[in-house]
LUMLODO-445782 format. One record per atom (N, C-alpha, C, CB): residue in one letter; atom name; y, x, z. Coordinates in Angstrom, 3 decimals. Each point is the difference from the previous one (the first is absolute). Glycine has a CB too. Example, Ala and Ser with C-alpha at 12.3 -4.5 7.8 and 13.67 -1.06 7.14 Angstrom:
BEGIN
+------+------+----------+----------+----------+
! type ! atom !       c2 !       c1 !       c3 !
+------+------+----------+----------+----------+
!    a !    N !   -5.690 !   13.190 !    7.800 !
!    a !   CA !    1.190 !   -0.890 !    0.000 !
!    a !    C !    1.200 !    0.900 !    0.000 !
!    a !   CB !   -1.173 !   -1.892 !    1.246 !
!    s !    N !    2.223 !    1.542 !   -1.966 !
!    s !   CA !    1.190 !    0.820 !    0.060 !
!    s !    C !    1.090 !   -0.770 !    0.730 !
!    s !   CB !   -0.628 !    1.184 !   -2.145 !
+------+------+----------+----------+----------+
END
This chain:
BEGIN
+------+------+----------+----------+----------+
! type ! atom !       c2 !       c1 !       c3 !
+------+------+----------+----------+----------+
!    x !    N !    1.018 !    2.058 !  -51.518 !
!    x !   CA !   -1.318 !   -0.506 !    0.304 !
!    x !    C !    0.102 !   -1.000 !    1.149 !
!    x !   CB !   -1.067 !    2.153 !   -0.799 !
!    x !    N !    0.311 !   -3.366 !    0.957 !
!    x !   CA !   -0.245 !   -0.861 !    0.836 !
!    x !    C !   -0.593 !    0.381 !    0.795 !
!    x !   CB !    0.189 !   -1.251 !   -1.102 !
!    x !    N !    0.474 !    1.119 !    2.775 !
!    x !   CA !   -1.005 !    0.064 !    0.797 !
!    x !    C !   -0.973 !   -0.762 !    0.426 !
!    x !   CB !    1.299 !    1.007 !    0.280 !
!    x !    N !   -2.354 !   -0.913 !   -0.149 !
!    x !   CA !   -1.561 !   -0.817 !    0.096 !
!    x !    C !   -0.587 !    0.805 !    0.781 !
!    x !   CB !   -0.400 !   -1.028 !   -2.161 !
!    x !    N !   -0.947 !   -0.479 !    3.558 !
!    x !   CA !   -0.460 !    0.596 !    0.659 !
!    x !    C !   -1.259 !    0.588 !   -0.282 !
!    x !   CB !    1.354 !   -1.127 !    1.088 !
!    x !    N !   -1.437 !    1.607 !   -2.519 !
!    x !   CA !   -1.078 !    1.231 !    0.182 !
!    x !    C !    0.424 !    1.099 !   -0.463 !
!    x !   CB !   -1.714 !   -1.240 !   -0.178 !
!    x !    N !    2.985 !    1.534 !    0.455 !
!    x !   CA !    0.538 !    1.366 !   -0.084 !
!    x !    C !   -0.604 !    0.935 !    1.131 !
!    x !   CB !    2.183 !   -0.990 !   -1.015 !
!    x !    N !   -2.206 !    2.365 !    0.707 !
!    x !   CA !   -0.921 !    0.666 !    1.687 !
!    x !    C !    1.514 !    0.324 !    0.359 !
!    x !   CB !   -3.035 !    1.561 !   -0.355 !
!    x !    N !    2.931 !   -1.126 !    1.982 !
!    x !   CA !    1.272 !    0.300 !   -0.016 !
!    x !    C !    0.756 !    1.061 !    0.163 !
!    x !   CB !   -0.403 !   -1.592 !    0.395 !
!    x !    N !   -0.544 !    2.521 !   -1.137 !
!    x !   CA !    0.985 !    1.179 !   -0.421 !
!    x !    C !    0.785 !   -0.158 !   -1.386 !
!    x !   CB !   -1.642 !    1.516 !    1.265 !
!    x !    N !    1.302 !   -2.624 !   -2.297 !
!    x !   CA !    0.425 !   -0.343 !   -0.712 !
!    x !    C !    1.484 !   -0.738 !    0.012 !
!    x !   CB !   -2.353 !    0.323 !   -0.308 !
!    x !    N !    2.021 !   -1.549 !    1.493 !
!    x !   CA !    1.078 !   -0.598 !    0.351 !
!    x !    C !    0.158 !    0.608 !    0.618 !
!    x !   CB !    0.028 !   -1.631 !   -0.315 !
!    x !    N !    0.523 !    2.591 !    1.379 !
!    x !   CA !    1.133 !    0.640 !    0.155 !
!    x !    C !    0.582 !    0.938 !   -1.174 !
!    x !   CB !   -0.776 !   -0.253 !    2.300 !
!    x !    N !    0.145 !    0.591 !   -2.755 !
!    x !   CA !    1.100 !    0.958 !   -1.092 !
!    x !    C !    0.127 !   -1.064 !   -0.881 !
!    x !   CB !   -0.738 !    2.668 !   -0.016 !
!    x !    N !    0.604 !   -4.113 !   -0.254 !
!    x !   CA !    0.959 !   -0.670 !   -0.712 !
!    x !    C !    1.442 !   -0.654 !    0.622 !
!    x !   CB !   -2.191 !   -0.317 !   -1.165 !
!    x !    N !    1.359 !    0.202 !    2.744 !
!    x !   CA !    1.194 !   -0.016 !    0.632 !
!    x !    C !    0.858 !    0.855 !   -0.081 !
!    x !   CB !   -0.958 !   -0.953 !    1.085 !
!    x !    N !    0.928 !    2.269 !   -0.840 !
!    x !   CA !    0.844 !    1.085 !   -0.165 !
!    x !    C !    0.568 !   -0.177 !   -1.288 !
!    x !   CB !   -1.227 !    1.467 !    1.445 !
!    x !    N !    0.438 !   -1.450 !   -2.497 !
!    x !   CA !    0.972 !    0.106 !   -1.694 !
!    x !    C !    1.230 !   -1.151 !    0.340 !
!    x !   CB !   -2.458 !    0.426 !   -2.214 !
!    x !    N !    2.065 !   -1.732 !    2.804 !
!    x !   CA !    1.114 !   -1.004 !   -0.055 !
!    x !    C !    1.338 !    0.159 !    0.884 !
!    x !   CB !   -1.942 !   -1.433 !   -0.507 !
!    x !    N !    1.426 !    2.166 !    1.825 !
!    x !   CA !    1.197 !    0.660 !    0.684 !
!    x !    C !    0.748 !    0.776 !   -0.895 !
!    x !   CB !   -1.125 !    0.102 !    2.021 !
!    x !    N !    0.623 !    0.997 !   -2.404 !
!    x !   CA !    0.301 !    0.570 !   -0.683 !
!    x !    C !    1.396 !   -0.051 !   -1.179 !
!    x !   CB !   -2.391 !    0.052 !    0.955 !
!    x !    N !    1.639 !   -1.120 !   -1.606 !
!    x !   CA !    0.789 !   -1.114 !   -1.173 !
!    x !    C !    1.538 !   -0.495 !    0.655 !
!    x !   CB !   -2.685 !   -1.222 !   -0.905 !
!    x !    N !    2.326 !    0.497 !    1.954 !
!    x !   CA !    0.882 !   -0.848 !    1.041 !
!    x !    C !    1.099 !    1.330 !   -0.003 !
!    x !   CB !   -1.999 !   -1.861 !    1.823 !
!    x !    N !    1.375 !    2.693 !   -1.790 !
!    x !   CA !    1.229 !    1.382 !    0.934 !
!    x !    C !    0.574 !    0.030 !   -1.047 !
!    x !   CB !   -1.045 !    1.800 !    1.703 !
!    x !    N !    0.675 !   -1.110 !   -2.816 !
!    x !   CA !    0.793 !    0.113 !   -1.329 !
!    x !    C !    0.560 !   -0.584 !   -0.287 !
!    x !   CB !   -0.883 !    0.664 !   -0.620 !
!    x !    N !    0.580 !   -2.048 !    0.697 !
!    x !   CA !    0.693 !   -1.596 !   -0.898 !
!    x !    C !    1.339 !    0.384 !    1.438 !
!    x !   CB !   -2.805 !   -2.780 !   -1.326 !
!    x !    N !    2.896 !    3.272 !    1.924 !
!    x !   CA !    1.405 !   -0.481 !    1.365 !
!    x !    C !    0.457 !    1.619 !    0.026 !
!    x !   CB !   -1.202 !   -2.425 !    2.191 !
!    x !    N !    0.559 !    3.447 !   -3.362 !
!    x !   CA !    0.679 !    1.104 !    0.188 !
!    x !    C !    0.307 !    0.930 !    0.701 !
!    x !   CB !    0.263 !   -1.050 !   -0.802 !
!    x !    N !   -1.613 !    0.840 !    1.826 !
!    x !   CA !    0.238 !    1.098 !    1.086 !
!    x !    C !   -0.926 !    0.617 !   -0.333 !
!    x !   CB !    0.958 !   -0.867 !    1.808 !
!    x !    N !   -0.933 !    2.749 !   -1.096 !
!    x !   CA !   -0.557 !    1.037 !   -0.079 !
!    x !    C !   -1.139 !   -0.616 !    0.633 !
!    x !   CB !    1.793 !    1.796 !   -0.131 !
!    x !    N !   -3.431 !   -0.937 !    0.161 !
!    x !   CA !   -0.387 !    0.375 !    1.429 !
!    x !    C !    0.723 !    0.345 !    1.541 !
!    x !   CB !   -1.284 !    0.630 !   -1.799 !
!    x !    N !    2.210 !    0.264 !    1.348 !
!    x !   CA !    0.269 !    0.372 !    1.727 !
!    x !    C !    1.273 !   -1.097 !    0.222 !
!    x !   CB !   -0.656 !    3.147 !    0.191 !
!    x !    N !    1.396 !   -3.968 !   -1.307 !
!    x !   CA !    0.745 !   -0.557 !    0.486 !
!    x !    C !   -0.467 !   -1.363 !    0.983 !
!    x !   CB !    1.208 !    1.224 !   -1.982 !
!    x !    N !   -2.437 !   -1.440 !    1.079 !
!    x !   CA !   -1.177 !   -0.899 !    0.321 !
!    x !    C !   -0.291 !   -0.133 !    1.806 !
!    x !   CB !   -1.141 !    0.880 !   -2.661 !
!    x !    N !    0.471 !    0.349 !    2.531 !
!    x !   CA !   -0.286 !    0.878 !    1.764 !
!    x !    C !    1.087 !    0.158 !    1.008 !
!    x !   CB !   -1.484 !    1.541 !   -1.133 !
!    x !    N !    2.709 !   -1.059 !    0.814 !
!    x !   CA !    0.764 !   -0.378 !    0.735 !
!    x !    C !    1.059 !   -0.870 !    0.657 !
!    x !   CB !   -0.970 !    1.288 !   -0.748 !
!    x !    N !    0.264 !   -2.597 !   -0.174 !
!    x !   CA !    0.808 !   -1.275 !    0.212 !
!    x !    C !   -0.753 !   -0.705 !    0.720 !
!    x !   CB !    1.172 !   -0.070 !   -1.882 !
!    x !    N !   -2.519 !    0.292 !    1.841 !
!    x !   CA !   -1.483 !   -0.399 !    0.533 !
!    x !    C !    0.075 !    0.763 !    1.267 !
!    x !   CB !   -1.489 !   -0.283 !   -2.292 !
!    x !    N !    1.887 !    0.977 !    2.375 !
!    x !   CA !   -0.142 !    1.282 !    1.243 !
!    x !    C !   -1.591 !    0.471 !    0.423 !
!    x !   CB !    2.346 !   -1.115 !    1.204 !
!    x !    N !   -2.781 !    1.487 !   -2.798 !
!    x !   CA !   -1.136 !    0.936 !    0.169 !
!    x !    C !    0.179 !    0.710 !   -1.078 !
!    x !   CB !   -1.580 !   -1.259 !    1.189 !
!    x !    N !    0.522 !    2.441 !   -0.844 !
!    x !   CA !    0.060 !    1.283 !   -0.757 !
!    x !    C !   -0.344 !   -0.199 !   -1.060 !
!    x !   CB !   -0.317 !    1.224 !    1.454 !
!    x !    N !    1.008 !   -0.560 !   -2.599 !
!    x !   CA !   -0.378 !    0.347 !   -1.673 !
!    x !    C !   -1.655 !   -0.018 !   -0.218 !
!    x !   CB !    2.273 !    1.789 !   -0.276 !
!    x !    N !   -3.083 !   -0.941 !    1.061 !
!    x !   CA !   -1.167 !    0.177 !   -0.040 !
!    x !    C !   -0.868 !   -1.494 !   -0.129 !
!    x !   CB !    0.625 !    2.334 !    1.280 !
!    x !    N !    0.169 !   -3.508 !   -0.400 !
!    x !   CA !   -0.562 !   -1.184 !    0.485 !
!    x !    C !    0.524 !   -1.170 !   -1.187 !
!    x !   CB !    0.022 !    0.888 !    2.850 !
!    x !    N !    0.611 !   -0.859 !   -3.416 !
!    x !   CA !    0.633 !   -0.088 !   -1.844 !
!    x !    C !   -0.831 !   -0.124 !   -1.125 !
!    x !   CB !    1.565 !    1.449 !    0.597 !
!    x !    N !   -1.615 !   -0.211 !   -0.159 !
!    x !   CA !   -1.032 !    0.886 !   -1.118 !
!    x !    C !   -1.518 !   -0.675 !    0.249 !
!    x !   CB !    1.442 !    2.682 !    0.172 !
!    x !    N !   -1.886 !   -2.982 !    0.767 !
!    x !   CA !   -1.205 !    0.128 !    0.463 !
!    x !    C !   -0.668 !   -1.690 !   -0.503 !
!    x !   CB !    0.763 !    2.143 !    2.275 !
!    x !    N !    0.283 !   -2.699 !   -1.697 !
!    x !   CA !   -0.388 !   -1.288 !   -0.333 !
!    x !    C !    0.144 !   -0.760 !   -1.758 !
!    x !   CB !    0.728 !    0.015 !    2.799 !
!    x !    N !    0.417 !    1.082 !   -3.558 !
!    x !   CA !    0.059 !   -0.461 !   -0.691 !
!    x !    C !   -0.887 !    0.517 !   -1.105 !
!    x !   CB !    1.905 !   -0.664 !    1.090 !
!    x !    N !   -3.228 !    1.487 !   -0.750 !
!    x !   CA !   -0.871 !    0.460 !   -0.390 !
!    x !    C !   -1.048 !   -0.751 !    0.356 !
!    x !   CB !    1.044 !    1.838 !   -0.107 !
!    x !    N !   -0.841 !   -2.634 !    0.616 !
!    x !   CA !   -1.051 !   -1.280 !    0.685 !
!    x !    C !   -1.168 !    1.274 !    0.968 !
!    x !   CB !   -0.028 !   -2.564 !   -2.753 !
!    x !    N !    0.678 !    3.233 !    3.506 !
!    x !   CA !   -0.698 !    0.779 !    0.961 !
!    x !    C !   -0.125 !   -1.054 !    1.530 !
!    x !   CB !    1.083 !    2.619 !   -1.325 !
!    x !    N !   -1.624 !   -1.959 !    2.337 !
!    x !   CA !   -0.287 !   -0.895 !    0.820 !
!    x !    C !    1.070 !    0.544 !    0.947 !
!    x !   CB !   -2.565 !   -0.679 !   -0.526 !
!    x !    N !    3.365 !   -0.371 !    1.045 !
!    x !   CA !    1.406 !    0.165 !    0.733 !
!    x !    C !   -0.166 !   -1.284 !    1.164 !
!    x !   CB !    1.715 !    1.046 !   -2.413 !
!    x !    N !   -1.206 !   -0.558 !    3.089 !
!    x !   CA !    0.524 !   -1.449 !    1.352 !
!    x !    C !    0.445 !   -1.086 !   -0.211 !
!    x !   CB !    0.645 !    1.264 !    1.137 !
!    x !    N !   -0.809 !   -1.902 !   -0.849 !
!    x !   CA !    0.542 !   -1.601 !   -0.158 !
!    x !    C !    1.497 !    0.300 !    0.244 !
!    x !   CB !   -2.198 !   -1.586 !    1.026 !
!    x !    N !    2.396 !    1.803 !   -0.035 !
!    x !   CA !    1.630 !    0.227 !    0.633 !
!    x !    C !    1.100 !    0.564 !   -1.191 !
!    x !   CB !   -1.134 !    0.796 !    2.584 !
!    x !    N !    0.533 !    0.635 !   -3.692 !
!    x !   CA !    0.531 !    0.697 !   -0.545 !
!    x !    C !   -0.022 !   -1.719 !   -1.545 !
!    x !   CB !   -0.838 !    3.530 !    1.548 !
!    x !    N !    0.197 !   -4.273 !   -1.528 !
!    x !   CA !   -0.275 !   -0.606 !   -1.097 !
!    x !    C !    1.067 !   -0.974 !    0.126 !
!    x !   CB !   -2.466 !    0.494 !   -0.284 !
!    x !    N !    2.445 !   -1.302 !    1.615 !
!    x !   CA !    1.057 !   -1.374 !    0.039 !
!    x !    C !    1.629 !    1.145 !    0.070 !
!    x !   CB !   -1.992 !   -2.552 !    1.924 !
!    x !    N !    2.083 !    3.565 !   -1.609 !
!    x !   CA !    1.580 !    0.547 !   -0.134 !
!    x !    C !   -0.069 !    0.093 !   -1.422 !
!    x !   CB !    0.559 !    1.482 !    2.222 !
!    x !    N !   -1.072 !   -0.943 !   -2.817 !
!    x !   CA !    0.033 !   -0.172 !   -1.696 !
!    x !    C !    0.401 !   -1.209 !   -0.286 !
!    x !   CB !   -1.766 !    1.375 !   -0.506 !
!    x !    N !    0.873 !   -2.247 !    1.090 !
!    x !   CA !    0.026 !   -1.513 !   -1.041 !
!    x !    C !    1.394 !   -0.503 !    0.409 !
!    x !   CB !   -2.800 !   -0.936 !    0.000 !
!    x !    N !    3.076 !    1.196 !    1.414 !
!    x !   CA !    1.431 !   -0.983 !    0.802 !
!    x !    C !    1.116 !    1.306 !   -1.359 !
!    x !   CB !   -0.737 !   -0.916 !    4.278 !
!    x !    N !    0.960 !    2.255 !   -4.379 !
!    x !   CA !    1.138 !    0.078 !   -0.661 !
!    x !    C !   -0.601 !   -0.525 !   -1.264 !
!    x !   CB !    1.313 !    1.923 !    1.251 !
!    x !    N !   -2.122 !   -2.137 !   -2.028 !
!    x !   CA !    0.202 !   -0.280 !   -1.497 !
!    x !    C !    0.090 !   -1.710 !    0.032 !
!    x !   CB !   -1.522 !    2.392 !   -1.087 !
!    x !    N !    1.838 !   -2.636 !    2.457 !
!    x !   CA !    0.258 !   -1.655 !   -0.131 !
!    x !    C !   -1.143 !   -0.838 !   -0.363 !
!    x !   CB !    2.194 !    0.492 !   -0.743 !
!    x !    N !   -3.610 !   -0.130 !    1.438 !
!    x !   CA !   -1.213 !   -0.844 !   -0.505 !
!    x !    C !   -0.558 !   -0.264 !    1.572 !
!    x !   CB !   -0.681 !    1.202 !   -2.796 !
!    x !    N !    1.754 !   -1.561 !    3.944 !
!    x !   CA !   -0.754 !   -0.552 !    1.266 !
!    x !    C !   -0.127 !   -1.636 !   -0.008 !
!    x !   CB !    0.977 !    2.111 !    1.410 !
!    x !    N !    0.100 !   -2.836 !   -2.552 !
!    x !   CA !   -0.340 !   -1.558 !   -0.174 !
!    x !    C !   -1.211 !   -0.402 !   -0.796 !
!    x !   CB !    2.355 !   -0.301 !    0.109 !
!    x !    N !   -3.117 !    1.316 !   -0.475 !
!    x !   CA !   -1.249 !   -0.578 !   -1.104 !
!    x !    C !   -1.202 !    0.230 !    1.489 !
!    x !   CB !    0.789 !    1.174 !   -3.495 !
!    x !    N !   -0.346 !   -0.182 !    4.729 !
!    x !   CA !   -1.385 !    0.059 !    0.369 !
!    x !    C !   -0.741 !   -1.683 !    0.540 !
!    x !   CB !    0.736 !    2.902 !    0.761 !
!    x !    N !    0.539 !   -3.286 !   -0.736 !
!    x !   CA !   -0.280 !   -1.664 !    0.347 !
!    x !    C !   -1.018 !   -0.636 !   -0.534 !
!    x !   CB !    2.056 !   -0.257 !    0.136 !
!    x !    N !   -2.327 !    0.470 !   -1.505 !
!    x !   CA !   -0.870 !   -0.429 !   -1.154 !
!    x !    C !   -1.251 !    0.724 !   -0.059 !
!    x !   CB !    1.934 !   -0.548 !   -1.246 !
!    x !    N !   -1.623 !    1.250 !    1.711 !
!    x !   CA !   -1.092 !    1.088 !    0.230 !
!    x !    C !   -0.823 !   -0.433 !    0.728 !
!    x !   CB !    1.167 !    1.637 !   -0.193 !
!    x !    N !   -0.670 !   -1.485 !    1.480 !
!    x !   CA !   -0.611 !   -0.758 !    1.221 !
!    x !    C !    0.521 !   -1.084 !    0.408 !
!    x !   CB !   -0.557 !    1.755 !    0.681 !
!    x !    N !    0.017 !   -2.776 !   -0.910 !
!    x !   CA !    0.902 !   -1.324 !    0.526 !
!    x !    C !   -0.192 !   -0.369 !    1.600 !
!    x !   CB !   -0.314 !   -1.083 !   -2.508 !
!    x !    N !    1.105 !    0.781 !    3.255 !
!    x !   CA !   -0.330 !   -0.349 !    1.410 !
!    x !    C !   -1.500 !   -1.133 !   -0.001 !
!    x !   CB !    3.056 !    0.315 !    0.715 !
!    x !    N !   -3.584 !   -0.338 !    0.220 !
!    x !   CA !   -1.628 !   -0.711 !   -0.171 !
!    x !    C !    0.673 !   -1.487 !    0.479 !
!    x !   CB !   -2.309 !    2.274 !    0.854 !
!    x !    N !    1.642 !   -3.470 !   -1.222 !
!    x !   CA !    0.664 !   -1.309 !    0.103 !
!    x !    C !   -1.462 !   -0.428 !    0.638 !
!    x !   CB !    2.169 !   -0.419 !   -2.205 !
!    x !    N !   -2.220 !   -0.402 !    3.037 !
!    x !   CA !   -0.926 !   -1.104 !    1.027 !
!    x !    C !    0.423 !   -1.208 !   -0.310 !
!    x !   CB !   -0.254 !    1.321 !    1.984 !
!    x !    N !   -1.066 !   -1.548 !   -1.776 !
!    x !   CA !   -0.386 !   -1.401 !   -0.530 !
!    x !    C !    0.915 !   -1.115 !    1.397 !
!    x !   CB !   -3.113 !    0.953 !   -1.455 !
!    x !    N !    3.257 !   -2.439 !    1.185 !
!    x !   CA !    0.544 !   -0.201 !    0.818 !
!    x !    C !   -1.027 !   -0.588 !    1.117 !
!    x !   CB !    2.041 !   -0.050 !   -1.562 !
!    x !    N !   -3.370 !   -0.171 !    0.882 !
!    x !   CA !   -1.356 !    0.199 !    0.897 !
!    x !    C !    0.202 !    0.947 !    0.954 !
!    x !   CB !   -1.466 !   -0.486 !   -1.733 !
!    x !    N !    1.535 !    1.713 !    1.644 !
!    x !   CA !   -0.250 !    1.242 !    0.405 !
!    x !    C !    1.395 !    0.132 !    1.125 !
!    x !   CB !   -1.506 !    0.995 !   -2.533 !
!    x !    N !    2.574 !   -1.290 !    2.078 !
!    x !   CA !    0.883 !   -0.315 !    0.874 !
!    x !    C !    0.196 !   -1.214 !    1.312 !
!    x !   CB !    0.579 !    1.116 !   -2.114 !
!    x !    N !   -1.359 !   -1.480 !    1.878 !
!    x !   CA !   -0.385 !   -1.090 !    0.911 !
!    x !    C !   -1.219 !    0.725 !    1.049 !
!    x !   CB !    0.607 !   -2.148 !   -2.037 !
!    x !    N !   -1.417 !    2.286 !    1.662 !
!    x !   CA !   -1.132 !    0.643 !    0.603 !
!    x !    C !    0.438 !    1.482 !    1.013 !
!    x !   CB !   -1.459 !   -1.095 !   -2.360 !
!    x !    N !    2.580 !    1.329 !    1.672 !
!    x !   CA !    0.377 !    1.320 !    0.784 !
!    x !    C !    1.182 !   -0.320 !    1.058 !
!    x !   CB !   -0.649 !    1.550 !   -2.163 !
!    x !    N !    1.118 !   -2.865 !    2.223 !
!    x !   CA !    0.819 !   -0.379 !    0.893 !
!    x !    C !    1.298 !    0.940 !    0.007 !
!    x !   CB !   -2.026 !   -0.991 !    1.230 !
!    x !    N !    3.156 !    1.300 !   -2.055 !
!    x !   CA !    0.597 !    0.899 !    0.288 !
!    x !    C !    0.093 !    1.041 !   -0.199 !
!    x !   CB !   -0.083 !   -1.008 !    0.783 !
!    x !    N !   -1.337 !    1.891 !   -0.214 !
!    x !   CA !   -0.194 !    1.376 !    0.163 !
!    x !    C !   -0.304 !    0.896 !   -1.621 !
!    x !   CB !   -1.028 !   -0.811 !    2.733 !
!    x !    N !    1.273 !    1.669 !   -2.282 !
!    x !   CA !   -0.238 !    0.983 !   -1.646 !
!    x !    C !   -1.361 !    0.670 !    0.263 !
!    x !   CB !    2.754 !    0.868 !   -0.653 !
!    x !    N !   -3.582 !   -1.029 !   -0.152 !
!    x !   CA !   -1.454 !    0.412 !   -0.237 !
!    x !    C !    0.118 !    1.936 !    0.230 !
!    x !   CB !   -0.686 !   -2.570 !   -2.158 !
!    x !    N !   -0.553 !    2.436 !    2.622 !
!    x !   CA !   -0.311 !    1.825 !    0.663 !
!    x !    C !   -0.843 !    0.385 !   -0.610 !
!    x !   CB !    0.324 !    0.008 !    2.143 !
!    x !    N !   -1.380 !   -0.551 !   -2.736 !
!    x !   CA !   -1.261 !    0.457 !    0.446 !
!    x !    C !   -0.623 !   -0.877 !   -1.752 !
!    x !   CB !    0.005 !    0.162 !    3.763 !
!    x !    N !   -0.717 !    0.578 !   -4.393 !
!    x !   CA !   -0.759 !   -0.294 !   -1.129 !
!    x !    C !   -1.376 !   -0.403 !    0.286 !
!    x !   CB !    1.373 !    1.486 !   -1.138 !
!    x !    N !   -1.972 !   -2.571 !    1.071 !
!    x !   CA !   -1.491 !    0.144 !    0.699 !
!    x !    C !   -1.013 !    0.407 !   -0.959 !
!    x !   CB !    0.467 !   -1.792 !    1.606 !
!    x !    N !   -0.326 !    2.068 !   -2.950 !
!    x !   CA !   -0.594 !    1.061 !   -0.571 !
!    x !    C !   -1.513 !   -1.290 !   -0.968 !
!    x !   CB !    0.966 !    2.759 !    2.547 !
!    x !    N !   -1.586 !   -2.546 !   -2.955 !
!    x !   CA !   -1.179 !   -0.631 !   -0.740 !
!    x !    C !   -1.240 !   -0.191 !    0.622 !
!    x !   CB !    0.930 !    0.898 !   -1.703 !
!    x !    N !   -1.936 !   -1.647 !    2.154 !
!    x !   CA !   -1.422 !    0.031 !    0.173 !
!    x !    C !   -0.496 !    0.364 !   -0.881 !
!    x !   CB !   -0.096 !   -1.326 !    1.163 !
!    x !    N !   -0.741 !    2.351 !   -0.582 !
!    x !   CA !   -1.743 !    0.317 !   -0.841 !
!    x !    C !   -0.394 !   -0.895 !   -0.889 !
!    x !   CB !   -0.985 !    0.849 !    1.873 !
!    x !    N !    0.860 !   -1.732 !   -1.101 !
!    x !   CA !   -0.703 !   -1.676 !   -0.337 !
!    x !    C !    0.408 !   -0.682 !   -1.084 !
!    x !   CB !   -0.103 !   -0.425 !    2.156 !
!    x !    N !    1.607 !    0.649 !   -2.403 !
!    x !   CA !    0.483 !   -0.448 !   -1.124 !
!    x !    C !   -0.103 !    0.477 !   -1.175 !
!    x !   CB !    1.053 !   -0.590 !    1.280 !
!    x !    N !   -1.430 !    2.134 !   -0.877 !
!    x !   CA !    0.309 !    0.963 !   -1.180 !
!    x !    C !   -1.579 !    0.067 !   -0.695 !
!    x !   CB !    2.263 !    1.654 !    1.299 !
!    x !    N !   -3.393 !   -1.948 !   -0.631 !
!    x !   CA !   -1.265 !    0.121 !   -0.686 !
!    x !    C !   -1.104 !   -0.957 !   -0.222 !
!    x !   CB !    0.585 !    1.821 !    0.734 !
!    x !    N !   -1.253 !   -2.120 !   -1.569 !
!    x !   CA !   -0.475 !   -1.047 !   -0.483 !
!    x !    C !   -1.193 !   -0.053 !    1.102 !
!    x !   CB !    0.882 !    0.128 !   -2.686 !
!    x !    N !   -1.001 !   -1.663 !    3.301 !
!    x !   CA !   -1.454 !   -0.481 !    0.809 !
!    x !    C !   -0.820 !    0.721 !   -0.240 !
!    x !   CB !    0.165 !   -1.974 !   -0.010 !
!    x !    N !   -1.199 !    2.695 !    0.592 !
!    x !   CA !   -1.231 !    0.200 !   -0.124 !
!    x !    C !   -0.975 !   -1.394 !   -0.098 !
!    x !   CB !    0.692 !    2.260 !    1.194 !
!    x !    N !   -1.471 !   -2.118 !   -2.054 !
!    x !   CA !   -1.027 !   -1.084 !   -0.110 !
!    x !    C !   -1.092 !    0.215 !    1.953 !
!    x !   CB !   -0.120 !    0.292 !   -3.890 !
!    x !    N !   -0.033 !   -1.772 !    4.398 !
!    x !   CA !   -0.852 !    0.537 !    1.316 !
!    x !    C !   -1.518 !   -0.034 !   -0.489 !
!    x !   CB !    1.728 !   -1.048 !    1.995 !
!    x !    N !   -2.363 !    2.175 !   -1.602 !
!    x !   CA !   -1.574 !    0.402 !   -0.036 !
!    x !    C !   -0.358 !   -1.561 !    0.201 !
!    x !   CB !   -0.329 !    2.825 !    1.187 !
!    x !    N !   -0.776 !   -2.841 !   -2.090 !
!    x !   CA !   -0.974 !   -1.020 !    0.074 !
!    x !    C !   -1.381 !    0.216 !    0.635 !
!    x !   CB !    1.189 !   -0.610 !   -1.880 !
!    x !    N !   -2.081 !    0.351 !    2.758 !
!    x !   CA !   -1.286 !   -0.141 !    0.393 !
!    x !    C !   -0.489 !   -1.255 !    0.138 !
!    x !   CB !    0.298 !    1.844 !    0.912 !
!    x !    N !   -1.400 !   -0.970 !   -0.989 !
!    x !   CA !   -1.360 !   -1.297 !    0.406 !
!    x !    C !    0.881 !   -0.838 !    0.623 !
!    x !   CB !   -2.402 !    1.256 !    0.601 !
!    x !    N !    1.859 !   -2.824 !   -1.002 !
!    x !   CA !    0.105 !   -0.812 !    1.606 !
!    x !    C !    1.235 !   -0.709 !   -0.027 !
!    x !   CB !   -1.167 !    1.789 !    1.494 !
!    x !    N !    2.095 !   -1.391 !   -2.155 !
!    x !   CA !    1.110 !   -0.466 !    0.043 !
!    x !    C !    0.469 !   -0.256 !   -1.480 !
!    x !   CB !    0.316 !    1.099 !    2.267 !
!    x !    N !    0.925 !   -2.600 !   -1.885 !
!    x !   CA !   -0.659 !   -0.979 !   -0.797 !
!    x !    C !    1.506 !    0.746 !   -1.297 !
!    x !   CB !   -1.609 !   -2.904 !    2.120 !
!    x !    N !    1.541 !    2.427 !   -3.498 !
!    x !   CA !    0.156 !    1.156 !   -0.570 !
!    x !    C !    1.750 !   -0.901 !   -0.585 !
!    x !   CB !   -3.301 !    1.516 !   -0.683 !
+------+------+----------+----------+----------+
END
């Protein structure tokens, strides 16, 4: 199955898990041979490859032994700046997100009309 973002994600994780899963078999290792090459417990194996909810930490030792730490690249690609934006920042590496206006996000109110004023 394709992953797509309207999977919920108890779904995608246990498809994640089936594909670990796959990965382990296709390279012929047990569960615990799995876990102790990873240097976590059988239980933590098992858990994820049930698409249960597990640690991040217990997930990238999985992925680094079944040899899938060069795809996280693709995954997440490093963020690229504009060369605008590099200019404007003189150097320095950005801190701080300044986040959206109100203002932008909601349509004008029409202004009250009265008497008297011209229309």
């Amino acid at each position: 199955m394709k992953i797509e973002p309207g999977l919920t994600d108890d779904h995608l994780f246990k498809l994640i898990g089936g594909r670990i899963a796959a990965l382990r078999l296709a390279q012929n290792l047990t569960q615990q041979q799995l876990a102790a090459q990873a240097g976590l417990g059988l239980r933590t194996v098992q858990r994820l490859e049930l698409g249960a909810d597990t640690q991040l930490s217990g997930f990238v030792r999985v992925c680094r032994v079944l040899g899938l730490i060069e795809r996280f690249d693709a995954l997440l690609p490093e963020p690229t700046i504009s060369p605008i934006a590099q200019l404007k920042l003189k150097g320095k590496q950005r801190q701080r997100a300044t986040g959206t206006s109100n203002k932008k996000l909601t349509a004008k109110e029409p202004k009250k009309w009265a008497w008297g004023e011209p229309s």
